[in-house]
C-alpha positions in Angstrom: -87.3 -3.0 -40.1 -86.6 -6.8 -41.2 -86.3 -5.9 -44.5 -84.3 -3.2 -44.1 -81.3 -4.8 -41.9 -81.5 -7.7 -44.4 -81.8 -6.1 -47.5 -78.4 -6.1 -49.2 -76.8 -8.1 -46.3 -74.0 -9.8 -48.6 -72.8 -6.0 -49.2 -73.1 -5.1 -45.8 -71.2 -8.2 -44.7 -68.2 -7.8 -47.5 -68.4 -3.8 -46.3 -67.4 -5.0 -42.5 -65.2 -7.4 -43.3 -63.0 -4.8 -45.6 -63.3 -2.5 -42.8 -61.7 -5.1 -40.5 -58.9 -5.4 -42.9 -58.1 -2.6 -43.3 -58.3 -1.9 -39.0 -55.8 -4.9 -39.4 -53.6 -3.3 -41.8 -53.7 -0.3 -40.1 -52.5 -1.7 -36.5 -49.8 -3.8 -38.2 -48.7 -0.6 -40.0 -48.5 1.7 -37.1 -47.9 -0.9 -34.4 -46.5 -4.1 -35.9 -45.5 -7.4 -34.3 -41.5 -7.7 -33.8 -38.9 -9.1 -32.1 -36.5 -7.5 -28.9 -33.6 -8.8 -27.4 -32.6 -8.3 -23.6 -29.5 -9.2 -22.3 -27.5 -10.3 -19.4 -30.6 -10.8 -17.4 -30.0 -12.2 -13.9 -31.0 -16.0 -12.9 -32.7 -16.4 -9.6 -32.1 -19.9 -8.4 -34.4 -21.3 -5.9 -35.0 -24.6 -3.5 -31.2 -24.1 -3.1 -31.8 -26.7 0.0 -31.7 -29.6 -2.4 -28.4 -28.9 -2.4 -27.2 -27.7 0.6 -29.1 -30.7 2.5 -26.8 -33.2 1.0 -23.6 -31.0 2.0 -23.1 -29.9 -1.2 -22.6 -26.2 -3.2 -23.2 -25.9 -6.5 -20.3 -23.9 -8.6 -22.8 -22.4 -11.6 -20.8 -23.0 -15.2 -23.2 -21.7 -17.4 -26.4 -19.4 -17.2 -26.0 -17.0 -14.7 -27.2 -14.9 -17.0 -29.5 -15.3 -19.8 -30.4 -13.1 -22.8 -34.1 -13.3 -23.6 -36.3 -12.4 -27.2 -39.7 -11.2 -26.9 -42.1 -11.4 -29.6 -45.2 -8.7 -29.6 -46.2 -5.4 -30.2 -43.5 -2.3 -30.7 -45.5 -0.6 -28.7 -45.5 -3.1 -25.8 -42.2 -3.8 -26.3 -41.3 0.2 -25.9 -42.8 -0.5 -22.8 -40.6 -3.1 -21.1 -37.4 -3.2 -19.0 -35.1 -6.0 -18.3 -36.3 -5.4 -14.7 -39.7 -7.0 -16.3 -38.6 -10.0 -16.2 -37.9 -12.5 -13.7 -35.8 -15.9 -14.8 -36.3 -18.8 -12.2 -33.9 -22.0 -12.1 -35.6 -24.6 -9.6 -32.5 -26.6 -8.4 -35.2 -29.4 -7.6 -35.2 -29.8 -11.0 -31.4 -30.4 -11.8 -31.4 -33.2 -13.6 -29.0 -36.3 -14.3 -26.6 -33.9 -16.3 -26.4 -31.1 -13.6 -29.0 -29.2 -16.1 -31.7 -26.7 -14.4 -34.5 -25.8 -17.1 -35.3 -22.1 -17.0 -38.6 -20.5 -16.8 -39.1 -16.7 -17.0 -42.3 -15.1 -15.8 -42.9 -10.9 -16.9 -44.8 -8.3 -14.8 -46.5 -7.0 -18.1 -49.4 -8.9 -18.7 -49.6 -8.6 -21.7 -46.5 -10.4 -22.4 -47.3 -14.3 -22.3 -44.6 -17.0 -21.4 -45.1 -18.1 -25.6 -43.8 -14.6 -26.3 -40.4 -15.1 -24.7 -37.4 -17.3 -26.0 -34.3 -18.2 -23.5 -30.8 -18.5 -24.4 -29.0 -20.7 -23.0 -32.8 -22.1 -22.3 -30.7 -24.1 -19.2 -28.5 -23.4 -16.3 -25.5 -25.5 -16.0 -23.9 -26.5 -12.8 -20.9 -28.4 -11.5 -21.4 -29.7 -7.6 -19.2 -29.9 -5.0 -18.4 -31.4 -1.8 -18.8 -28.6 1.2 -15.7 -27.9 3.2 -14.7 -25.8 5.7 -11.5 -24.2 6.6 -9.5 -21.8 9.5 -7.3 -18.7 8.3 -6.2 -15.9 10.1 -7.6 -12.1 9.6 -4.9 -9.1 8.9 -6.0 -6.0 9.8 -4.6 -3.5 7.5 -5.5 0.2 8.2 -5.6 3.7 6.2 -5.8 7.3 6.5 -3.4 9.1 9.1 -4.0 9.5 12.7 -3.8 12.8 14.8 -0.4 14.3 14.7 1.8 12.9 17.4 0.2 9.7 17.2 0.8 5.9 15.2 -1.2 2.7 15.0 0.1 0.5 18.2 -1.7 -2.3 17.6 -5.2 -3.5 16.2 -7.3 -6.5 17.5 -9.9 -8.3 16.1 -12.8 -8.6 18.8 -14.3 -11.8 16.9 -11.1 -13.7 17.6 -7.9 -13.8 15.5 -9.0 -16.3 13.0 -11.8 -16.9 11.0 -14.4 -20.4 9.7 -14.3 -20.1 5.9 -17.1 -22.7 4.7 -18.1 -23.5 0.7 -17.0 -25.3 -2.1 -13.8 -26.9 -1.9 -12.3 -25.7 -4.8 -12.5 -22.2 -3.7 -10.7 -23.1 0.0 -8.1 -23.9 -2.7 -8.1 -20.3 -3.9 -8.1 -18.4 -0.7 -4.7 -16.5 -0.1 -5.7 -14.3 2.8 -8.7 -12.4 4.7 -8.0 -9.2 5.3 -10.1 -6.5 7.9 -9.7 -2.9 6.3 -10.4 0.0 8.6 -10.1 3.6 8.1 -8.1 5.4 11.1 -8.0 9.3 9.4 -8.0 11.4 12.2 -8.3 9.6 14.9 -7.4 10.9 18.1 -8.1 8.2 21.1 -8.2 3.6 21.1 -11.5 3.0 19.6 -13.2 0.0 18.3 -14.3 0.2 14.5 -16.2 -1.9 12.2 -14.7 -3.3 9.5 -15.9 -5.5 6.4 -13.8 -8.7 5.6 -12.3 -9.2 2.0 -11.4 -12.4 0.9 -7.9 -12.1 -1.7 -7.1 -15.4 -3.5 -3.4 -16.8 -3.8 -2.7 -14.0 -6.3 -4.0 -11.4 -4.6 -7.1 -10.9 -6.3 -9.9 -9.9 -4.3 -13.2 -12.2 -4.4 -15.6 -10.9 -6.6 -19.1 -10.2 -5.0 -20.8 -13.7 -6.3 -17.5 -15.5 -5.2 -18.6 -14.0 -1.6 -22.0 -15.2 -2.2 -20.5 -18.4 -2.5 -18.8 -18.6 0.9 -19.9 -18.7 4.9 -17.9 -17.0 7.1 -17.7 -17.9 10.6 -15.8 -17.0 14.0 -13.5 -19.5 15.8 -16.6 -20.5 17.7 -18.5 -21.5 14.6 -20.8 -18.7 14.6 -21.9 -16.9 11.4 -20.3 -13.4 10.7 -23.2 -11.2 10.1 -22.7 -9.5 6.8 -19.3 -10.6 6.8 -18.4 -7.7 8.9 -16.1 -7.5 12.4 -14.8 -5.1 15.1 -11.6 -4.0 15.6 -10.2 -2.6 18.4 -7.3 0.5 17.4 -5.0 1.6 19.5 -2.9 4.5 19.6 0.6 5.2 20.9 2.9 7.9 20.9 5.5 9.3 19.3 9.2 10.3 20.7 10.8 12.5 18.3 15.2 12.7 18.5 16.0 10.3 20.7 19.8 9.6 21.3 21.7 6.5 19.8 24.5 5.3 21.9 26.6 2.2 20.8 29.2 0.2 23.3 32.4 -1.4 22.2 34.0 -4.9 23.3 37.7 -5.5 23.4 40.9 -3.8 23.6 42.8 -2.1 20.0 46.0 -3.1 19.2 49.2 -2.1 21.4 49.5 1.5 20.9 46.0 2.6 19.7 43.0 4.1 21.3 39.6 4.9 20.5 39.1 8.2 20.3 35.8 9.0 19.1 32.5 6.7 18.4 29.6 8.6 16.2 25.9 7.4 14.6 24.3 8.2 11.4 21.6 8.7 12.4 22.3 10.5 15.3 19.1 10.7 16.4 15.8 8.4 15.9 12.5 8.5 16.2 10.4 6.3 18.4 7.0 5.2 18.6 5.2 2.8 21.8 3.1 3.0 25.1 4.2 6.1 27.2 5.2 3.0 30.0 7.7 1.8 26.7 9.4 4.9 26.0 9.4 6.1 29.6 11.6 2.7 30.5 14.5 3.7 27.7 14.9 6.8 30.3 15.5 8.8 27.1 18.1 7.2 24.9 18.4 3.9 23.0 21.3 1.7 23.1 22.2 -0.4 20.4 21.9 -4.5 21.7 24.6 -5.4 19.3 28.2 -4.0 20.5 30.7 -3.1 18.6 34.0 -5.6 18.9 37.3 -3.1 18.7 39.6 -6.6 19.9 43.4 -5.8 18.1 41.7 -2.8 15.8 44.5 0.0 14.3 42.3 1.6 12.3 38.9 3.5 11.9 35.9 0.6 12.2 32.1 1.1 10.1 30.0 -0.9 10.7 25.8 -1.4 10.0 23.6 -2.5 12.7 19.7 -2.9 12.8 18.1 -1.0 15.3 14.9 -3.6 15.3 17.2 -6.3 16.8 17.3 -3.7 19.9 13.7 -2.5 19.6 12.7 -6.8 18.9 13.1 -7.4 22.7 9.7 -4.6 23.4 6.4 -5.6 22.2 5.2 -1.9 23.1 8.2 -0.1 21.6 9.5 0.3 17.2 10.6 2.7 14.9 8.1 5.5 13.6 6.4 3.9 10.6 8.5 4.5 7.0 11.9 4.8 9.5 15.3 3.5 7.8 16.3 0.5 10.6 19.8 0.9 9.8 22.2 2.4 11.4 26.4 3.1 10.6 28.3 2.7 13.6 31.6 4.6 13.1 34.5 3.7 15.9 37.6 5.6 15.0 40.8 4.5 16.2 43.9 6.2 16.2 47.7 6.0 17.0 48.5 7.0 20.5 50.2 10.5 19.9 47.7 11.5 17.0 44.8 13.2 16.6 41.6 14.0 14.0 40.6 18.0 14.1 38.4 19.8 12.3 39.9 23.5 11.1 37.2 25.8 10.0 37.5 27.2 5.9 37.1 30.2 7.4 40.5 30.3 9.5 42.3 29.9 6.4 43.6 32.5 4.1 42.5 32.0 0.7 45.6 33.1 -2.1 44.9 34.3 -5.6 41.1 34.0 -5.5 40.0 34.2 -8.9 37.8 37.6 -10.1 34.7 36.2 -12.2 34.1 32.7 -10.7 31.9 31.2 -8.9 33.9 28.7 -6.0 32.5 26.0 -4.8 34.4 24.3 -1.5 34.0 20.8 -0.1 33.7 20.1 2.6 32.4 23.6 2.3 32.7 24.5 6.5 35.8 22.6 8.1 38.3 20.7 7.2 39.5 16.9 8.9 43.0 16.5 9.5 45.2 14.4 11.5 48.4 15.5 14.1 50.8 13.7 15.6 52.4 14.5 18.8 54.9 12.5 20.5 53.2 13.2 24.0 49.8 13.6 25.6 49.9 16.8 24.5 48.2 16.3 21.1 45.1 16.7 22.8 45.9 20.2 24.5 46.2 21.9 20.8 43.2 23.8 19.4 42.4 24.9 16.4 43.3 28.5 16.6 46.8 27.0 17.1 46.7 26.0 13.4 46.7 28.4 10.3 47.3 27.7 6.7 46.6 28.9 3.0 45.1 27.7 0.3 46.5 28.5 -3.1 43.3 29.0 -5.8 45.3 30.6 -8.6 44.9 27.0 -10.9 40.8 28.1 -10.4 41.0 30.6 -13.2 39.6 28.4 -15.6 36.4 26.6 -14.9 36.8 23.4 -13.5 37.2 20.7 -10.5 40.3 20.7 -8.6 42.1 19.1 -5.8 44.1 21.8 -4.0 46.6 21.3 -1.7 46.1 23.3 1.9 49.5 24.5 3.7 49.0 24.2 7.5 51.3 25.4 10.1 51.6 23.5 12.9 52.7 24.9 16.1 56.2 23.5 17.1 56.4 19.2 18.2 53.3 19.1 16.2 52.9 17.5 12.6 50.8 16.4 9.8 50.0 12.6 9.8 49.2 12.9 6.1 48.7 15.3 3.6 45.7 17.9 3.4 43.5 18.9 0.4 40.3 20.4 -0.8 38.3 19.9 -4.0 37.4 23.8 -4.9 34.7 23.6 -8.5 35.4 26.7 -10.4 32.5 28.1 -12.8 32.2 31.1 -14.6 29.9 33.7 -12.3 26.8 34.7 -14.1 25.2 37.6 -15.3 22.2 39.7 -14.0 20.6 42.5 -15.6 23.5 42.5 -18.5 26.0 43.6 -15.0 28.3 41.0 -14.0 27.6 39.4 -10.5 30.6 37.3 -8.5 28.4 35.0 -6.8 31.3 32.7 -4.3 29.9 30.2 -1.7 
């Protein structure tokens, strides 16, 4: 047996070794050593108490992310994920330059910490005095409510202010914190929960690591779990068509009278606490009078409803309502008087075959009588008839016609009376000619 395992042992020695050369070449043919590259992966920092102990934050400036290139096998490197890996900065270890060296550690054994290259191989960081700072919480809400219903008011259980604590340089930044809540559908007060959101002075909102960055406290000084408050909503009603009345101040001139005082709008809509619109008994009236002192003529004027409603905590406009409102005070000569004649009273002359008319005002007309007694104001308007001449409407075309009134006797016409008639040419249905006239 000896001789036979040592007989030709320099052949059976060269035979093994070509067989592991060729096992080698083999492997590296099928499953060669390379190189692969993984990207963005996250930095954990730890021992962040270093830090924070000495009242400082630390404001990262470069490695936050790292990309990493690991040298082995394809077919263990077919196996890994980013996920794999875990890159550690130990703040203990800043040193005089604000530099953390980075280790990475990887859940495949197979993959040793020689295998792995870093890049940047260091985190960078800039440190900062910690401050701490108030500012005051908006709530701002979305969705609609149930129909009949607005936002009244929303309160912030936590207090109406917030403790804003990190680096000092991002106090700077802050522009506003804002509580969103959702109030689709609601139907009844409630208290909500809503998340906070830091904006910065140009309205950007703080990204999620800015956040990470930041405490944020109540007025007491206690931390904000999860950075998230409750808000208390509540609902009031809404009055729909509700009167505007306006007073006047002072006397018109010698000889003149008011004689008529009209809104636009005539109506608004209201929205507050049923005890807030039950105390306007109905109607609003304008704070702001109108002053009529030596007026001889017709007075416009715009007033802002808020100024009346400013006075009511409980009580404003419906949300989206135009605050303005045209005041109109029309003043007249003793002895005249503004009446509307209907278009419909008046005989039309010569209407025109083929066109289309178009009136305006397309119902009634204004005009203005003078009496030299009281009793203007005893004439009515079937009293008053007149004709209005369309023969110039032939042709298509805008035109200011003339309308011929007749007056009953000690009457007349303070100024002359016309109507702008459009003329077009009537269109055609079904190849039959259709005279369309509004």
């Amino acid at each position: 047996m000896k001789y036979k395992f040592t007989r030709n042992l320099g052949l059976k020695l060269l035979s093994l070794a070509v067989a592991f050369l060729i096992w080698l070449l083999v492997a590296n043919i099928n499953n060669p050593v390379t190189s692969q590259l993984y990207k963005d992966v996250k930095v954990k920092t730890i021992n962040q108490e270093s830090v924070t102990d000495i009242d400082k934050v630390f404001d990262v400036i470069e490695g936050d992310t790292v990309t990493l290139k690991v040298t082995e096998r394809t077919r263990v490197l077919q196996s890994l994920k980013k996920d794999d890996f875990e890159v550690i900065a130990d703040l203990e270890a800043m040193n005089e330059m604000n530099a953390i060296p980075l280790y990475v550690t990887c859940d495949n054994l197979m993959v040793t910490w020689d295998e792995i290259e870093i890049y940047p191989s260091t985190m960078k960081v800039q440190l900062e005095q910690k401050k701490q700072s108030e500012f005051v919480i908006s709530v701002s809400t979305s969705g609609q409510v149930a129909k009949g219903y607005e936002v009244g008011t929303t309160e912030v259980l936590q207090g109406k202010t917030v403790q804003i604590a990190g680096p000092e340089s991002m106090l700077k930044k802050i522009g506003r914190v804002v509580a969103a809540v959702s109030v689709n559908n609601l139907q009844e007060d409630q208290v909500l929960q809503a998340a906070l959101t830091v904006y910065d002075k140009n309205d950007e909102q703080f990204t999620p690591s800015e956040m990470e960055r930041i405490e944020i406290k109540n007025s007491s000084g206690v931390l904000i779990s999860d950075n998230k408050v409750d808000v208390r909503v509540t609902l009031w009603e809404v009055m729909n068509d509700i009167p505007v009345q306006v007073e006047t101040v002072g006397t018109p001139a010698e000889g003149y009278r008011i004689t008529k005082i009209s809104t636009v709008p005539v109506t608004v809509n209201l929205v507050g606490t049923p005890e807030a619109l039950a105390e306007i008994n109905g109607k609003i009236v304008l704070k702001a009078p109108v002053s009529v002192e030596g007026a001889s003529e017709t007075i416009t004027q715009d007033l802002d409803i808020t100024e009346t409603l400013a006075d009511d905590a409980e009580l404003r406009l419906v949300e989206g309502a135009e605050p303005t409102v045209t005041v109109t005070v029309q003043i007249e000569k003793i002895g005249d008087r503004t009446m509307e004649i209907p278009l419909t009273s008046l005989e039309l002359l010569n209407r025109p075959k083929d066109m289309t008319l178009t009136f305006s005002p397309p119902d009634a007309i204004p005009i203005r009588i003078h009496s030299d007694d009281e009793s203007v104001y005893s004439i009515k308007t079937e009293d008053i008839t007149g004709t209005i001449d369309l023969s110039q409407c032939e042709k298509a075309g805008s035109y200011e016609i003339p309308v011929e009134l007749k007056l009953p006797d000690g009457y007349e016409l303070v100024s002359e009376v016309t109507i702008v008639v459009t003329s077009e040419n009537s269109t055609s249905q079904n190849g039959t000619g259709t005279n369309t006239e509004e």
